[in-house]
C-alpha positions as CSV (number, residue, x, y, z in Angstrom):
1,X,0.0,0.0,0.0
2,X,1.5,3.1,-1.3
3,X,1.7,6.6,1.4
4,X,2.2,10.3,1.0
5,X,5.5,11.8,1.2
6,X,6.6,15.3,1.3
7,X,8.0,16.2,-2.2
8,X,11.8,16.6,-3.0
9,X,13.3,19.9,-1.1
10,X,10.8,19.1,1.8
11,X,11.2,17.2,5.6
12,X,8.7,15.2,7.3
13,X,8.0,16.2,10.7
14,X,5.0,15.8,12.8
15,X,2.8,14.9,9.3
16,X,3.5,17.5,7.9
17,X,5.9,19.0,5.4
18,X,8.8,21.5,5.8
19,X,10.7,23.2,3.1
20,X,14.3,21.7,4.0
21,X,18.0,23.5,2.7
22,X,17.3,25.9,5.1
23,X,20.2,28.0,5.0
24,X,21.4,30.5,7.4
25,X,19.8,32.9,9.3
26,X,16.5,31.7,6.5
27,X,13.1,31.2,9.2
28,X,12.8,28.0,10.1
29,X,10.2,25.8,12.7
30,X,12.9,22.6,12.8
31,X,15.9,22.4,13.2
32,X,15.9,19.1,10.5
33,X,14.8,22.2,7.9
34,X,18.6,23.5,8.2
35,X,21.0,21.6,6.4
36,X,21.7,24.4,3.5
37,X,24.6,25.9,5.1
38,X,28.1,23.9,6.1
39,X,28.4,22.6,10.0
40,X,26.4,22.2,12.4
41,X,23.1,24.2,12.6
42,X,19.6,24.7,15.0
43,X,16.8,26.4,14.1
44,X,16.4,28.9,17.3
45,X,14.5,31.3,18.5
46,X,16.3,34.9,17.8
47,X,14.9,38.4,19.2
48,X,11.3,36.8,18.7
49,X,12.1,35.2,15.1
50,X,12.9,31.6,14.7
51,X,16.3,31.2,12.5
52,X,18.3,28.3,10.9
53,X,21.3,29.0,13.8
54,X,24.8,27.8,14.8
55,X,24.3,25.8,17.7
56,X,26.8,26.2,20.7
57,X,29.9,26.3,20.2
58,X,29.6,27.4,16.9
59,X,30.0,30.6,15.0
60,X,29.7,32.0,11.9
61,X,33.3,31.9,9.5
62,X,33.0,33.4,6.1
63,X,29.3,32.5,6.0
64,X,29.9,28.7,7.3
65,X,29.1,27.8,11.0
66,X,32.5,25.9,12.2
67,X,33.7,25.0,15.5
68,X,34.7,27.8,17.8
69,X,37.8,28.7,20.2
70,X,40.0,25.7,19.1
71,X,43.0,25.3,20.9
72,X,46.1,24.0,20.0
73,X,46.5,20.7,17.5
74,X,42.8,21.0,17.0
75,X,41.5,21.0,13.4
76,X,40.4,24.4,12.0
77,X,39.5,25.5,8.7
78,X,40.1,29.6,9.2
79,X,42.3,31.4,11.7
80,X,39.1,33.0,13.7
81,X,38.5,29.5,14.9
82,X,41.4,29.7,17.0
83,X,40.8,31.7,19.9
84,X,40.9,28.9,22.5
85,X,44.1,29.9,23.9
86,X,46.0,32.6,24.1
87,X,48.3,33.6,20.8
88,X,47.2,30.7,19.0
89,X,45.7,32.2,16.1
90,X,47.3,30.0,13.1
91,X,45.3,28.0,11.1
92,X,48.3,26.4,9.2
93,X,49.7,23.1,8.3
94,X,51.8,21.4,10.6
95,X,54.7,19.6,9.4
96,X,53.6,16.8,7.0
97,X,50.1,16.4,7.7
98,X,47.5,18.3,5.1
99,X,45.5,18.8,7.7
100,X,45.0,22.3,9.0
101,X,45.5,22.8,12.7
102,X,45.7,25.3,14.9
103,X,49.1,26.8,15.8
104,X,51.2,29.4,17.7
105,X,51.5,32.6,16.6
106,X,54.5,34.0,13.9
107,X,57.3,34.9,16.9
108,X,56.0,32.3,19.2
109,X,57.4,29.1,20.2
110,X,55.8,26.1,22.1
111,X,56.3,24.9,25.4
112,X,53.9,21.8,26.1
113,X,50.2,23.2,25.3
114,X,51.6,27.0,25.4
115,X,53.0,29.7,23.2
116,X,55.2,31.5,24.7
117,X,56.6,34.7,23.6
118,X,60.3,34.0,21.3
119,X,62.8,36.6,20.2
120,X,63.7,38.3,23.7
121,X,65.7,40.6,24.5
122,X,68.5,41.1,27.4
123,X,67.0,41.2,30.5
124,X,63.4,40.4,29.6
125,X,61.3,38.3,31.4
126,X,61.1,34.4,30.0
127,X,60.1,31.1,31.1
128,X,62.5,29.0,29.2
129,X,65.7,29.2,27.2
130,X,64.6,28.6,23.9
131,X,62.4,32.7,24.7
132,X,66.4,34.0,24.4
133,X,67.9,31.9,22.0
134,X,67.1,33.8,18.9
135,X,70.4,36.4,19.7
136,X,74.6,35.8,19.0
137,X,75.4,34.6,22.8
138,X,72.0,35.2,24.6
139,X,70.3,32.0,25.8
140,X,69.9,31.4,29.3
141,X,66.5,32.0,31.5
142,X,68.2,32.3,35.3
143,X,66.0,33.1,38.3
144,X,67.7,36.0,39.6
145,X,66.1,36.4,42.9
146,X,62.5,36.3,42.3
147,X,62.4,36.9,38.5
148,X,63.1,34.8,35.6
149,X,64.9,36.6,33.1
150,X,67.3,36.5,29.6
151,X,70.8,36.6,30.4
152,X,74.3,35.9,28.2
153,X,75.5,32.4,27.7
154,X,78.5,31.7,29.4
155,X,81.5,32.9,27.8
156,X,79.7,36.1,27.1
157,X,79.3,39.0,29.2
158,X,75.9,41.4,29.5
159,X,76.7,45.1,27.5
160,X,74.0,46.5,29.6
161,X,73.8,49.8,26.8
162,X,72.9,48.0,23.9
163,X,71.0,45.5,25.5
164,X,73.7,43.0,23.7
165,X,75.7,39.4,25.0
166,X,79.6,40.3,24.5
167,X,82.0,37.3,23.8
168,X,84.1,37.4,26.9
169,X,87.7,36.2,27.4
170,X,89.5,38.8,25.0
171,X,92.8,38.8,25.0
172,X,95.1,41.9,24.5
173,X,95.0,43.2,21.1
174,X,91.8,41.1,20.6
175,X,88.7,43.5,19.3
176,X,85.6,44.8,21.6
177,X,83.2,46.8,22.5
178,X,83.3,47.1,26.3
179,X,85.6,46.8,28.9
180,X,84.0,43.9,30.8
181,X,85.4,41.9,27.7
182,X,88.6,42.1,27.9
183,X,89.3,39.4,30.9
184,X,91.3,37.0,28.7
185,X,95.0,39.1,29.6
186,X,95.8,39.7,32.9
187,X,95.7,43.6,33.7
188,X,94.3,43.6,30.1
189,X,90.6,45.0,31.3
190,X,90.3,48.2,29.0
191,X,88.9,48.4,25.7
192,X,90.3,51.4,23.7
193,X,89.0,52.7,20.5
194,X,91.8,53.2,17.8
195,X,90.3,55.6,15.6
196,X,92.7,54.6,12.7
197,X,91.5,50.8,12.7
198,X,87.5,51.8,13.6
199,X,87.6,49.5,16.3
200,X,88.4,49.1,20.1
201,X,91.0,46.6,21.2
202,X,92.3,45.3,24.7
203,X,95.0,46.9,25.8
204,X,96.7,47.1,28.9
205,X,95.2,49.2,32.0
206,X,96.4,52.6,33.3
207,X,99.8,52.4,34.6
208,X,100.2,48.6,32.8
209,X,102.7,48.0,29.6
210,X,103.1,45.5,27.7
211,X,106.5,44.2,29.0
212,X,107.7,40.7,27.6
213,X,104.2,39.6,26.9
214,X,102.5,41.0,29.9
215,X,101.0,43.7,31.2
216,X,103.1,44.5,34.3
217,X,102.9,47.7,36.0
218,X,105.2,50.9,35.6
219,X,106.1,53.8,37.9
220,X,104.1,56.9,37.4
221,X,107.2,59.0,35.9
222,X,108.0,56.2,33.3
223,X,104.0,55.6,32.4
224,X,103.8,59.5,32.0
225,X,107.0,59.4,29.3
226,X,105.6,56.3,27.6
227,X,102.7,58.3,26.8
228,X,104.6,61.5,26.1
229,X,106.5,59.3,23.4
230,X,103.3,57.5,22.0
Protein backbone atom coordinates (compact mmCIF):
# COMPACT_ATOMS: atom_id res chain seq x y z
CA UNK A 1 0.00 0.00 0.00
CA UNK A 2 1.51 3.11 -1.27
CA UNK A 3 1.67 6.58 1.45
CA UNK A 4 2.16 10.26 1.04
CA UNK A 5 5.48 11.76 1.18
CA UNK A 6 6.63 15.30 1.27
CA UNK A 7 8.00 16.20 -2.21
CA UNK A 8 11.75 16.62 -3.04
CA UNK A 9 13.26 19.91 -1.11
CA UNK A 10 10.84 19.11 1.78
CA UNK A 11 11.17 17.15 5.58
CA UNK A 12 8.74 15.17 7.27
CA UNK A 13 7.96 16.22 10.71
CA UNK A 14 5.00 15.83 12.75
CA UNK A 15 2.79 14.87 9.25
CA UNK A 16 3.46 17.52 7.85
CA UNK A 17 5.90 18.98 5.37
CA UNK A 18 8.76 21.51 5.81
CA UNK A 19 10.71 23.21 3.10
CA UNK A 20 14.35 21.65 3.95
CA UNK A 21 17.97 23.49 2.66
CA UNK A 22 17.29 25.92 5.05
CA UNK A 23 20.22 28.03 4.96
CA UNK A 24 21.44 30.46 7.38
CA UNK A 25 19.76 32.94 9.30
CA UNK A 26 16.46 31.66 6.54
CA UNK A 27 13.06 31.20 9.15
CA UNK A 28 12.76 27.99 10.09
CA UNK A 29 10.22 25.79 12.67
CA UNK A 30 12.90 22.56 12.83
CA UNK A 31 15.92 22.37 13.17
CA UNK A 32 15.87 19.06 10.47
CA UNK A 33 14.83 22.19 7.94
CA UNK A 34 18.56 23.46 8.20
CA UNK A 35 20.97 21.56 6.39
CA UNK A 36 21.73 24.45 3.52
CA UNK A 37 24.64 25.91 5.09
CA UNK A 38 28.08 23.91 6.12
CA UNK A 39 28.35 22.63 10.01
CA UNK A 40 26.40 22.16 12.45
CA UNK A 41 23.09 24.20 12.56
CA UNK A 42 19.57 24.71 14.99
CA UNK A 43 16.82 26.41 14.12
CA UNK A 44 16.42 28.88 17.27
CA UNK A 45 14.50 31.33 18.53
CA UNK A 46 16.32 34.87 17.76
CA UNK A 47 14.90 38.38 19.20
CA UNK A 48 11.34 36.80 18.65
CA UNK A 49 12.12 35.20 15.14
CA UNK A 50 12.87 31.63 14.68
CA UNK A 51 16.26 31.17 12.50
CA UNK A 52 18.29 28.33 10.86
CA UNK A 53 21.33 29.00 13.82
CA UNK A 54 24.84 27.82 14.79
CA UNK A 55 24.32 25.80 17.69
CA UNK A 56 26.79 26.23 20.74
CA UNK A 57 29.89 26.27 20.23
CA UNK A 58 29.62 27.41 16.92
CA UNK A 59 30.02 30.57 15.00
CA UNK A 60 29.74 31.96 11.87
CA UNK A 61 33.32 31.95 9.54
CA UNK A 62 32.96 33.41 6.13
CA UNK A 63 29.32 32.49 6.02
CA UNK A 64 29.93 28.69 7.27
CA UNK A 65 29.07 27.82 10.95
CA UNK A 66 32.48 25.90 12.23
CA UNK A 67 33.72 25.04 15.51
CA UNK A 68 34.73 27.83 17.77
CA UNK A 69 37.80 28.66 20.18
CA UNK A 70 40.05 25.70 19.12
CA UNK A 71 43.02 25.27 20.94
CA UNK A 72 46.07 23.99 20.03
CA UNK A 73 46.50 20.74 17.54
CA UNK A 74 42.76 21.05 17.01
CA UNK A 75 41.50 21.02 13.38
CA UNK A 76 40.43 24.42 12.00
CA UNK A 77 39.50 25.47 8.69
CA UNK A 78 40.12 29.61 9.22
CA UNK A 79 42.33 31.39 11.67
CA UNK A 80 39.06 32.99 13.68
CA UNK A 81 38.53 29.54 14.93
CA UNK A 82 41.36 29.67 17.03
CA UNK A 83 40.78 31.69 19.91
CA UNK A 84 40.92 28.94 22.49
CA UNK A 85 44.11 29.89 23.86
CA UNK A 86 46.03 32.64 24.12
CA UNK A 87 48.30 33.56 20.81
CA UNK A 88 47.17 30.71 18.95
CA UNK A 89 45.67 32.24 16.07
CA UNK A 90 47.30 30.00 13.12
CA UNK A 91 45.29 28.02 11.13
CA UNK A 92 48.34 26.39 9.21
CA UNK A 93 49.67 23.15 8.26
CA UNK A 94 51.77 21.36 10.57
CA UNK A 95 54.71 19.61 9.39
CA UNK A 96 53.60 16.77 7.04
CA UNK A 97 50.14 16.44 7.75
CA UNK A 98 47.52 18.29 5.12
CA UNK A 99 45.47 18.84 7.70
CA UNK A 100 45.02 22.30 9.02
CA UNK A 101 45.52 22.81 12.65
CA UNK A 102 45.66 25.27 14.92
CA UNK A 103 49.09 26.75 15.77
CA UNK A 104 51.21 29.40 17.67
CA UNK A 105 51.49 32.65 16.63
CA UNK A 106 54.54 34.04 13.94
CA UNK A 107 57.27 34.89 16.90
CA UNK A 108 56.04 32.26 19.22
CA UNK A 109 57.41 29.13 20.15
CA UNK A 110 55.81 26.13 22.06
CA UNK A 111 56.34 24.93 25.42
CA UNK A 112 53.85 21.80 26.08
CA UNK A 113 50.19 23.23 25.26
CA UNK A 114 51.56 26.98 25.35
CA UNK A 115 52.97 29.70 23.19
CA UNK A 116 55.23 31.51 24.74
CA UNK A 117 56.63 34.73 23.60
CA UNK A 118 60.27 34.04 21.29
CA UNK A 119 62.83 36.63 20.22
CA UNK A 120 63.69 38.25 23.68
CA UNK A 121 65.70 40.62 24.54
CA UNK A 122 68.55 41.13 27.36
CA UNK A 123 67.01 41.22 30.48
CA UNK A 124 63.39 40.41 29.64
CA UNK A 125 61.31 38.32 31.44
CA UNK A 126 61.08 34.44 29.95
CA UNK A 127 60.14 31.11 31.06
CA UNK A 128 62.46 28.96 29.17
CA UNK A 129 65.73 29.21 27.21
CA UNK A 130 64.56 28.62 23.93
CA UNK A 131 62.36 32.70 24.67
CA UNK A 132 66.35 34.03 24.43
CA UNK A 133 67.89 31.93 21.97
CA UNK A 134 67.13 33.80 18.89
CA UNK A 135 70.43 36.40 19.72
CA UNK A 136 74.61 35.77 19.03
CA UNK A 137 75.37 34.56 22.79
CA UNK A 138 72.05 35.17 24.57
CA UNK A 139 70.32 32.05 25.78
CA UNK A 140 69.92 31.43 29.28
CA UNK A 141 66.55 32.01 31.45
CA UNK A 142 68.21 32.32 35.27
CA UNK A 143 66.04 33.06 38.26
CA UNK A 144 67.73 35.95 39.57
CA UNK A 145 66.13 36.40 42.89
CA UNK A 146 62.46 36.31 42.27
CA UNK A 147 62.44 36.93 38.45
CA UNK A 148 63.06 34.77 35.55
CA UNK A 149 64.91 36.57 33.13
CA UNK A 150 67.34 36.47 29.64
CA UNK A 151 70.79 36.56 30.40
CA UNK A 152 74.29 35.86 28.24
CA UNK A 153 75.46 32.41 27.74
CA UNK A 154 78.51 31.72 29.43
CA UNK A 155 81.51 32.85 27.80
CA UNK A 156 79.68 36.11 27.08
CA UNK A 157 79.32 38.99 29.18
CA UNK A 158 75.94 41.37 29.49
CA UNK A 159 76.69 45.09 27.52
CA UNK A 160 74.05 46.55 29.58
CA UNK A 161 73.80 49.85 26.80
CA UNK A 162 72.92 47.96 23.86
CA UNK A 163 71.04 45.51 25.49
CA UNK A 164 73.72 43.03 23.73
CA UNK A 165 75.72 39.39 25.00
CA UNK A 166 79.58 40.33 24.51
CA UNK A 167 81.99 37.29 23.84
CA UNK A 168 84.06 37.40 26.87
CA UNK A 169 87.74 36.16 27.37
CA UNK A 170 89.51 38.84 24.97
CA UNK A 171 92.78 38.84 25.00
CA UNK A 172 95.05 41.91 24.54
CA UNK A 173 95.00 43.22 21.13
CA UNK A 174 91.77 41.13 20.63
CA UNK A 175 88.73 43.53 19.31
CA UNK A 176 85.61 44.84 21.61
CA UNK A 177 83.24 46.84 22.53
CA UNK A 178 83.25 47.14 26.26
CA UNK A 179 85.64 46.81 28.87
CA UNK A 180 84.03 43.89 30.82
CA UNK A 181 85.41 41.88 27.68
CA UNK A 182 88.63 42.13 27.86
CA UNK A 183 89.30 39.36 30.93
CA UNK A 184 91.28 37.03 28.71
CA UNK A 185 94.99 39.08 29.64
CA UNK A 186 95.81 39.74 32.85
CA UNK A 187 95.70 43.60 33.66
CA UNK A 188 94.32 43.62 30.11
CA UNK A 189 90.64 44.98 31.28
CA UNK A 190 90.34 48.16 28.98
CA UNK A 191 88.95 48.39 25.65
CA UNK A 192 90.31 51.38 23.71
CA UNK A 193 89.01 52.73 20.55
CA UNK A 194 91.85 53.17 17.82
CA UNK A 195 90.32 55.61 15.60
CA UNK A 196 92.66 54.63 12.73
CA UNK A 197 91.47 50.78 12.74
CA UNK A 198 87.54 51.79 13.58
CA UNK A 199 87.58 49.53 16.35
CA UNK A 200 88.43 49.08 20.09
CA UNK A 201 91.02 46.60 21.19
CA UNK A 202 92.33 45.30 24.67
CA UNK A 203 95.01 46.90 25.77
CA UNK A 204 96.72 47.06 28.93
CA UNK A 205 95.16 49.24 32.05
CA UNK A 206 96.43 52.62 33.30
CA UNK A 207 99.78 52.43 34.63
CA UNK A 208 100.21 48.64 32.83
CA UNK A 209 102.70 47.98 29.64
CA UNK A 210 103.10 45.46 27.70
CA UNK A 211 106.55 44.21 29.03
CA UNK A 212 107.73 40.71 27.60
CA UNK A 213 104.22 39.56 26.86
CA UNK A 214 102.54 41.05 29.94
CA UNK A 215 101.01 43.66 31.22
CA UNK A 216 103.10 44.47 34.29
CA UNK A 217 102.90 47.70 36.02
CA UNK A 218 105.23 50.86 35.64
CA UNK A 219 106.06 53.80 37.93
CA UNK A 220 104.08 56.88 37.41
CA UNK A 221 107.17 58.98 35.90
CA UNK A 222 107.97 56.24 33.31
CA UNK A 223 103.97 55.56 32.45
CA UNK A 224 103.78 59.47 32.03
CA UNK A 225 106.97 59.41 29.33
CA UNK A 226 105.62 56.26 27.56
CA UNK A 227 102.66 58.32 26.78
CA UNK A 228 104.56 61.46 26.11
CA UNK A 229 106.47 59.27 23.41
CA UNK A 230 103.28 57.50 21.98
Amino acid sequence: MSTCRCITGYVNKNLKCFKGNRRLYESCDWSEQCTGTTGSMQCRLVEGVKICHCQDGYSVFHGNCLKANLSLDEPCYVQAQCEGKLNTTNCVKNNDSIQLTCQCNAGFIRRKDVCLQADKALYEECQVDEQCRDKPGGGVCRQILHRKMCLCDDGYIEDRESLKCRKGDKKINDTCEINEQCNGTKNANTCHFVEMESRGICTCNQRFQWIEGRCLEVPMQAHLTAELKL
